[in-house]
C-alpha positions in Angstrom: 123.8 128.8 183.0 121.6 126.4 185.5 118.5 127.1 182.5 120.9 125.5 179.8 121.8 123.0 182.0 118.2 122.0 182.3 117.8 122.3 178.6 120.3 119.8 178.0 119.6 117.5 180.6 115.4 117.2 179.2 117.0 116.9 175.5 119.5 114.5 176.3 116.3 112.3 178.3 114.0 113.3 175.1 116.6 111.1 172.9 116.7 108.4 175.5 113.0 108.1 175.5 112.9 108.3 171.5 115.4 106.1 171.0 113.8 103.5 174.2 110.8 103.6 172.1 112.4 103.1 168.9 114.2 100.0 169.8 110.9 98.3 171.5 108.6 99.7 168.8 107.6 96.3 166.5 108.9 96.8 162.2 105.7 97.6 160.6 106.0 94.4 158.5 103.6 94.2 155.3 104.0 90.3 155.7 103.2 88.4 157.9 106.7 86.7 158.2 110.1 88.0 156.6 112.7 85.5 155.3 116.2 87.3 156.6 119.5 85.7 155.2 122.9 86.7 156.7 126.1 85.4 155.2 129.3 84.2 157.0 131.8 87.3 157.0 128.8 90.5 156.4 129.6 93.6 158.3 126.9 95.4 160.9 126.4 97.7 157.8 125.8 94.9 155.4 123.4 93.1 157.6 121.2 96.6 158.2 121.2 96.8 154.3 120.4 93.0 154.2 117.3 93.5 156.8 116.0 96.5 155.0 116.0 94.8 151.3 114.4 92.0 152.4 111.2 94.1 153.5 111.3 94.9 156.9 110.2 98.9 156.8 113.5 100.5 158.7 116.1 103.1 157.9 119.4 101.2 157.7 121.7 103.8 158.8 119.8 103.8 161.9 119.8 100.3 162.2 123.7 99.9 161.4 124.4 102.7 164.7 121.8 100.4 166.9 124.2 97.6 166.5 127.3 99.4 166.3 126.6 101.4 169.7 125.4 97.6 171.1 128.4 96.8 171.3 127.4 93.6 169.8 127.4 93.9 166.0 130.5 91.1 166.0 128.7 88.7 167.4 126.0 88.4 164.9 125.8 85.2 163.5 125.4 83.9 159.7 122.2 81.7 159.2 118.1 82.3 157.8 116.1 83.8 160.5 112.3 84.3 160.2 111.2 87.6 161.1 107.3 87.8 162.9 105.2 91.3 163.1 106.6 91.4 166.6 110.1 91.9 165.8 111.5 95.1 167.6 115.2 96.6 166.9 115.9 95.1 170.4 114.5 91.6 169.9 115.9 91.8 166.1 119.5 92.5 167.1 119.0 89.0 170.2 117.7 86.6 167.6 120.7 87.3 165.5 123.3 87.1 168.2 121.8 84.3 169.8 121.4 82.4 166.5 117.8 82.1 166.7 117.5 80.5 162.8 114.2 79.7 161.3 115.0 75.8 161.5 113.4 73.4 159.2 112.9 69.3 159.7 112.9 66.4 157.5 112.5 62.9 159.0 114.2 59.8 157.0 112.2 56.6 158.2 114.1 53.3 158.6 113.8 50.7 155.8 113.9 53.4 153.2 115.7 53.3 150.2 117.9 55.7 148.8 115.1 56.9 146.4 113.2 57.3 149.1 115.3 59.3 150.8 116.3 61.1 147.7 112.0 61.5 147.3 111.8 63.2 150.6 115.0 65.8 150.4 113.5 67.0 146.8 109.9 67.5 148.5 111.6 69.2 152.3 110.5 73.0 152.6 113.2 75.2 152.0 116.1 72.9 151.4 118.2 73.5 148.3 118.3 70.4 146.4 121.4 70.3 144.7 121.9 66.8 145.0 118.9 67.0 142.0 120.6 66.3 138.8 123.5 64.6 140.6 124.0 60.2 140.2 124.3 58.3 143.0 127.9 58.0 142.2 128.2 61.8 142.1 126.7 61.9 145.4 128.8 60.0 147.2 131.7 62.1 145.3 130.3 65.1 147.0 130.3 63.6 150.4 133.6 62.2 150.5 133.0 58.1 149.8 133.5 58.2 146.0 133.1 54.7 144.5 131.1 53.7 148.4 126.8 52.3 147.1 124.5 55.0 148.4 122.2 52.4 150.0 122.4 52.2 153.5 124.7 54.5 154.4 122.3 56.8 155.9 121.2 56.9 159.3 117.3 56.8 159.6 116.5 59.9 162.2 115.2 63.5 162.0 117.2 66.0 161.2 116.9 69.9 161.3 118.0 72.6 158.8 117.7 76.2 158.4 116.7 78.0 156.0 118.3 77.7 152.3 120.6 74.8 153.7 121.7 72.3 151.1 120.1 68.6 150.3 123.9 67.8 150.6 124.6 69.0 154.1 121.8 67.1 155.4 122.9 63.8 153.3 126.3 64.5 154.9 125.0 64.4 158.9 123.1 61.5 158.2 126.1 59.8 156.4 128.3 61.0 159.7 125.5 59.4 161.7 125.7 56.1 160.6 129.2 55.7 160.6 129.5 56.3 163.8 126.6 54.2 164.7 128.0 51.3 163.0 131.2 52.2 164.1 129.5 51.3 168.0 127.4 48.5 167.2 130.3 46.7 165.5 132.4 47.4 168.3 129.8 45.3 170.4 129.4 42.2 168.0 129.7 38.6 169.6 132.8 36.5 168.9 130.9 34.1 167.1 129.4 36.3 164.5 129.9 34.7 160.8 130.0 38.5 159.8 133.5 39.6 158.2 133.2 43.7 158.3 131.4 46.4 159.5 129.9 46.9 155.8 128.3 43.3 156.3 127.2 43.7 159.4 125.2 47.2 157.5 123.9 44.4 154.5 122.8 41.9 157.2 120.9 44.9 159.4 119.1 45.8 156.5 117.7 42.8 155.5 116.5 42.4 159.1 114.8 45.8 159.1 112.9 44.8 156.1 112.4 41.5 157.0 110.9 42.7 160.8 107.3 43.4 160.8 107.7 43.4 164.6 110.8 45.2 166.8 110.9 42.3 169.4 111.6 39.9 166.3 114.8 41.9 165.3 117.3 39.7 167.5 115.4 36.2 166.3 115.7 37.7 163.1 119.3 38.0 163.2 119.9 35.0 164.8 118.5 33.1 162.0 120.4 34.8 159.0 123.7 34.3 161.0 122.8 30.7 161.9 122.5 30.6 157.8 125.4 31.9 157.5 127.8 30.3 159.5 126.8 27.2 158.0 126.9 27.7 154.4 123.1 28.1 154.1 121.5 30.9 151.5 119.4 33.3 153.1 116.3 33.0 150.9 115.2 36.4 152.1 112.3 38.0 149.7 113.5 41.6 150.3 116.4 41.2 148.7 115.0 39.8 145.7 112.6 42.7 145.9 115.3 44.9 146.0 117.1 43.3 142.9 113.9 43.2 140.6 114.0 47.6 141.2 111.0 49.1 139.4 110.0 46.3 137.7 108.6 45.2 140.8 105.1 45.5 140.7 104.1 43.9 144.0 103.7 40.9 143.3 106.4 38.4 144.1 106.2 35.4 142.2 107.9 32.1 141.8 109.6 33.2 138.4 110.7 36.2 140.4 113.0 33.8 143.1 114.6 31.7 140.1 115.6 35.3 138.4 119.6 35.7 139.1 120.6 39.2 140.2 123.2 40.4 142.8 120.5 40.7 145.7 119.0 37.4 144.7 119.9 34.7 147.9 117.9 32.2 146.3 120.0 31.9 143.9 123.2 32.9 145.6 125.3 32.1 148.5 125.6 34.7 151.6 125.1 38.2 151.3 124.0 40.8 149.0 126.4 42.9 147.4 125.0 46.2 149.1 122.8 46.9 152.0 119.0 47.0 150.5 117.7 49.8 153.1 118.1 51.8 155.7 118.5 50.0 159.2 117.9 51.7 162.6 120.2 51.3 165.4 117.8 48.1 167.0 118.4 46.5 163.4 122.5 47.1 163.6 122.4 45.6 167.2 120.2 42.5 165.6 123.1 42.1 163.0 126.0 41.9 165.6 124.3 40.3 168.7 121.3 38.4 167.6 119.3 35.9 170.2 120.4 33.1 171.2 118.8 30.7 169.2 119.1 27.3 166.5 116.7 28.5 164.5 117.0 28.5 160.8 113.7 29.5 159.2 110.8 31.9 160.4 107.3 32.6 158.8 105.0 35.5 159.2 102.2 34.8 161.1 100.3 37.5 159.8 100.1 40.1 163.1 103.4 41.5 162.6 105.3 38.7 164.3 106.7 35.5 163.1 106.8 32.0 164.1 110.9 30.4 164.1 111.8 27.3 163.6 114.8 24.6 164.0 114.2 22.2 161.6 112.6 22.6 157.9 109.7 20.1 158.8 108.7 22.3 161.8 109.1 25.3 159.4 106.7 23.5 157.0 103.9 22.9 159.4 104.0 26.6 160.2 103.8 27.8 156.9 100.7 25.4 157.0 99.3 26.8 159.4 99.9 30.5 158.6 100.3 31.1 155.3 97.8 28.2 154.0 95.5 28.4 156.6 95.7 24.0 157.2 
């Protein structure tokens, strides 16, 4: 009796040993990464079937009991993990609880356009870009604003995705972003702002965020298109007639070019554009709603980056002189 004893006891540690060196032996992997995609709802037996189809050299029976006898297989989470020649059973079966997805970045830059974003979500690694053959219109359909311009609504930041995520998810955090940004910033606007709405103050900040060639000028900026604004005066901002001339623009602004009537021209009409023309940050928002302190109605680039303001149009005129025409 005490012999089977024994005989038990060193088979039942020879399992524990094979199966200890099972779950910390690394998958063989052929690749030098594995692309693993679990969906919401799969069962511990789906996801062993899922990690063996997608080339990681394991029986899945096997790997189905690991999980089960873990105690732990319900707390797998959905996502697209990256699998790396070190992956063991043991380290597999953490990266999936813990959520460990193989995350993704794309970074949309203030002053963009929507093209421009719509350039970078088509070329991001990984992302699905359903938003492809979609119109702007269709877009904001998607994301809940139907009949809302696509410009500007987008908060300029970087955001991370995993795996196989759609264009459309990301479109939708960045769209959630701004909202609530602008939600803030208008909540912190002066009393004496000329601006009506929280969608004008989004117009103004995005003529200030292409208008700023230097971050410390944003305020002064502002200051000047509100000082316009709250006395009648167009805003006779280039941008805007950039913006309305669309690919036709060839980089060359000329005179023709201000006398051409479109929605975003402010030479040729009174107050604000009919959409923002860009993508302001949150320093460009806070420009729109608290601008400097200042009388100022006109500014001209100086050429660095910053510009030089001005109260009255003949001080404006001797530092376009000075600047522009080099007198």
């Amino acid at each position: 009796m005490r012999l089977f004893f024994v005989a038990v006891l060193v088979t039942c540690l020879g399992a524990v040993g094979i199966g200890y060196g099972w779950l910390n032996r690394p998958f063989d992997l052929s690749t030098p990464t594995v692309d693993l995609s679990i969906e919401p709802g799969a069962s511990a037996k789906e996801i062993a079937l899922n990690v063996a189809e997608a080339g990681v050299p394991v029986n899945p029976t096997l790997l189905y009991w690991w999980f089960r006898l873990s105690g732990e297989s319900r707390k797998i989470k959905a996502g697209s993990y990256e699998l790396d020649p070190g992956t063991t059973p043991l380290s597999l079966l953490r990266k999936l609880v813990q959520g460990e997805e193989a995350l993704r970045s794309v970074t949309l830059v203030e002053g963009w356009t929507f093209r421009q974003v719509r350039e970078a979500l088509a070329k991001a690694e990984y992302l699905k870009p359903q938003s492809q053959n979609l119109t702007e219109n269709a877009i904001m359909e998607q994301l809940g604003k139907p009949g809302t311009p696509a410009e500007g609504r987008f908060f300029p930041d970087t955001y991370t995705y995993s795996k196989g995520s759609s264009d459309l998810a990301v479109l939708q955090r960045a769209m959630r972003a701004m909202d609530k940004k602008l939600d803030a910033v208008w909540a912190q606007r002066i009393p004496q702002t000329p601006l009506q709405s929280p969608e004008q103050a989004l117009v103004l900040a995005s003529i200030i965020e292409k208008e700023t060639g230097r971050g410390t000028d944003r305020p002064l900026i502002g200051a000047v298109f509100s000082n316009r604004l709250r006395i009648g005066m167009r805003l006779q901002t280039d941008p805007t007639v950039i913006y309305g001339l669309g690919e036709s623009f060839n980089g060359n602004l000329r005179k023709v070019d201000l006398q051409t009537d479109t929605p975003w021209n402010t030479y040729t009409r009174n107050g604000l554009p009919p959409t923002p023309i860009a993508m302001p940050g949150k320093a460009a928002l806070l420009a729109a709603v608290q601008p400097a302190q200042s009388k100022a109605l006109y500014f001209v680039a100086k050429g660095d980056g910053s510009s030089q303001f001005s109260t009255t149009l003949d001080e404006h005129n001797r530092a376009v002189n000075k600047y522009q025409r080099g007198q």
